[in-house]
C-alpha positions, 0 to 999 in steps of 0.5 A: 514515502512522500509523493504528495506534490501539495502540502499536507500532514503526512508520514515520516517517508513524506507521503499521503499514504493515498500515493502509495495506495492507489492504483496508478490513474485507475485503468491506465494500466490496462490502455498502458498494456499495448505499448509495454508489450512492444516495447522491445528496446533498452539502453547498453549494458555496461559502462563501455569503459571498464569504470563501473556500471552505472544503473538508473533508480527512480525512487519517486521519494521526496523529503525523508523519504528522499533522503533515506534512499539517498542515505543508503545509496552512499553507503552503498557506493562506499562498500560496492565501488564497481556499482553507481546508482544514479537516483536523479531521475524518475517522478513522483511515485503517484506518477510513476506507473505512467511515466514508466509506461512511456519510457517503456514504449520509447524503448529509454527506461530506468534499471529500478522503479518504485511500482505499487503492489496493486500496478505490478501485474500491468506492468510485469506483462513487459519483456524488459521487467526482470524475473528476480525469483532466482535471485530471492531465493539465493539472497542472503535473507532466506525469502521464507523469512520475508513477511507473507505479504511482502512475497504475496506482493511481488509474485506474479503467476508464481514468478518474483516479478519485483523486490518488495520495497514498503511493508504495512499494515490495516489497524484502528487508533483510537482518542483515548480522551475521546473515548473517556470523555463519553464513557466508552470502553476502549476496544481490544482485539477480537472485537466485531464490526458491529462493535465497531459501528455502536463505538462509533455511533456512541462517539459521535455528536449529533452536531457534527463536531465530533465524528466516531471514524472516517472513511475516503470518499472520493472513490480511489485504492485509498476508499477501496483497500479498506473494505477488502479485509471485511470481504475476505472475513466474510469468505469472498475473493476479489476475483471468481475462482473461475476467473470470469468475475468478481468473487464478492458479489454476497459478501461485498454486499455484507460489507457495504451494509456495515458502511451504510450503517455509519453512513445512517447514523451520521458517525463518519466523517467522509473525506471528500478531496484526495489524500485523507488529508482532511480525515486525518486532521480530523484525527489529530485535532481531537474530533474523530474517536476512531481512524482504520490506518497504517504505521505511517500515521504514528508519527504525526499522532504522536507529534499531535500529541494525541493520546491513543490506544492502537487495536487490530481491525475488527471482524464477523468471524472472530479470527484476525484478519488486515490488509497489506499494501506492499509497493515494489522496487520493480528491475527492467532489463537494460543488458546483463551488466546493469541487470547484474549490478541491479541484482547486486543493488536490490539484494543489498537494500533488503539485507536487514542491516539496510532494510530497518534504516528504510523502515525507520526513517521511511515508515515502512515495516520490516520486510523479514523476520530477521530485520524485525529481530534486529536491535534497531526495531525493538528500540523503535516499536519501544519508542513507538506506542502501538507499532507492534500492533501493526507488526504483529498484524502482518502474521493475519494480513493478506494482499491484493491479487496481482491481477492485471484487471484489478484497476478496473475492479478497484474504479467498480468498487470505488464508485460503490463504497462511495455511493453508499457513503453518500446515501446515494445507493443501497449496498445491493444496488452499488454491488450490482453496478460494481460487479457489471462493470468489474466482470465486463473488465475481466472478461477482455482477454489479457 
């Protein structure tokens, strides 16, 4: 999974999980909408010379993220000698949406993309992305046994727009040193958000060396995806049933209150640069008692040889309730040979057999029940203290609307979350510029 173009402390796949998270350049998506739908173009279908169809994958992985993609494409090519897939091209998965974009508008695009969940309704809009709904629902995976998320990710106006490519989860992990040293009980599930922030408050130094949790502060999906499962327990949507504006505009407010709380009681550290970088050294140089994360950060806790203690996020209502970030191998239409051996490809990468080699060595949660059965994982949630927590998880978790205007909702909300951290707004007047901004986004016809 790594994407990050600078050094940094990230998961096995190698990424900041903010590449994976956030939404494109927020608002690029939607300026990208007139070129994706004009662009009518393509390269031939085929080989041309009776050899095998070569189709064209950007990945956007580096480090093992690379090298697990690149592992299974071998296996691949040893047992499917009629498919090549190039994985040479492509960039970045943060630079993904962009460079997809313009490939579309000169009408030279790849056969497979790797698009995050949240870019997905921006760039279905194009005539050259392939409906893979047929093909879901005759794989040898029946698509009922894929996660909720991973099929909530990847439909679009009820139509499978994409493969569902990573699969993760929303919990909080916990310093037990941290916690024994300030005599404070270690939580369990069913806890609420108001014991979320007395933990945190009772954690904290009032000298700033030791933070109760942290919080992204820069304002991007990785700062915004964190307050929508309290949205949702607290019964709002991200847009209206009508459609006509955001569907939070009480409970986002609600939400921001237990934000500001931390924020008045100086209990988290809030990161300013992108990336969570800072936030999570915090975490594992033993200074912060609590940090909401994903799967991906197991790794580096456990080589930091941090102690700790992996629960579900917290609640208002009682009832479990996370958030899923899944990103998407995205097929485009470059004639019915290479869209053919593309079905073949992704059909193949999300068979159990291949899809727990990605998860294990790229970070990712099982796509499927069935891949969650498997050997393989058992030994791997075993050896991994806390990843059945993040598993189990998946049975509450929800995802963010395919909704073309989401990237401009997320910049809305961003702004908010980030000026009531500061202190700069109260949580009314951050959700009132949040929902100006977001509805006049929802209102341009799309």
């Amino acid at each position: 999974m790594h994407r990050c173009s600078s050094p940094c402390s990230c998961p096995p796949g190698g990424t900041s999980r903010r590449t994976v998270l956030r939404v494109g350049a927020a608002g690029s998506a939607a300026a990208a909408a007139a070129p994706l739908l004009s662009a009518c173009g393509g390269q031939s279908g085929g080989s041309g010379s009776g050899g095998p169809v070569t189709i064209e994958m950007w990945h956007g992985q580096t480090d093992t993220g690379r090298a697990a993609i690149e592992g299974l494409v071998a296996e691949f090519h040893r047992t499917h000698p009629d498919i090549r897939v190039d994985t040479g091209g492509g960039v970045l998965s943060d630079a993904m949406l962009q460079k997809v974009t313009a490939a579309l508008a000169s009408g030279s695009y790849p056969d497979i993309a790797y698009i995050f969940g949240s870019d997905l309704a921006s760039i279905a809009r194009s005539p050259k992305v392939v409906d893979l709904t047929d093909t879901v629902h005759t794989g040898p995976t029946p698509w009922n046994r894929f996660w909720a998320p991973a099929r909530a990710a990847v439909t679009v106006n009820g139509r499978v727009r994409a493969a569902p490519a990573l699969l993760d989860s929303l919990a909080v992990v916990c310093n037990k040193k941290l916690f024994a040293a300030k005599g404070v009980d270690l939580p369990q599930p069913g806890w609420t958000w108001q014991d979320f922030v007395d933990t945190a408050r009772a954690l904290t130094d009032p000298g700033g060396t030791v933070f109760g949790t942290g919080w992204p502060g820069t304002g991007d999906e990785d700062t915004v995806w964190r307050l929508w499962p309290m949205i949702w327990d607290l019964g709002g949507e991200v847009v209206s049933a009508d459609g006509k504006g955001i569907g939070f505009k009480e409970s986002g407010v609600k939400a921001l209150e237990t934000v500001a709380a931390l924020a008045r009681d100086h209990s988290v550290y809030i990161d300013p640069k992108p990336g969570s970088e800072q936030m999570y050294q915090v975490f594992l140089s033993g200074r912060m008692g609590m940090v909401p994360t994903g799967p991906w950060q197991l790794p580096d806790i456990v080589q930091a040889k941090v102690d700790h203690h992996v629960v579900p996020l917290p609640s208002y209502s009682g009832r479990p309730l996370t958030i899923s970030g899944p990103d998407t191998w995205t097929a485009f239409d470059n004639g019915s040979a290479r869209v053919a051996a593309t079905r073949t490809f992704l059909t193949w990468l999300m068979e159990p057999a291949q899809d727990v080699q990605w998860d294990i060595q790229a970070g990712s949660l099982p796509l499927s029940r069935a891949t969650q059965a498997l050997p393989e994982w058992t030994r791997q949630t075993r050896a991994t203290d806390g990843l059945t927590v993040f598993t189990q998880a998946l049975e509450t978790a929800r995802v963010r609307p395919n909704h073309a205007a989401y990237p401009q909702i997320s910049e809305a909300l961003g702004q908010a979350i980030t000026g009531v951290l500061l202190g700069r707004r109260t949580p009314a007047q951050a959700l009132h510029d949040c929902a100006r901004q977001a509805d006049a986004a929802l209102l341009i016809p799309r």
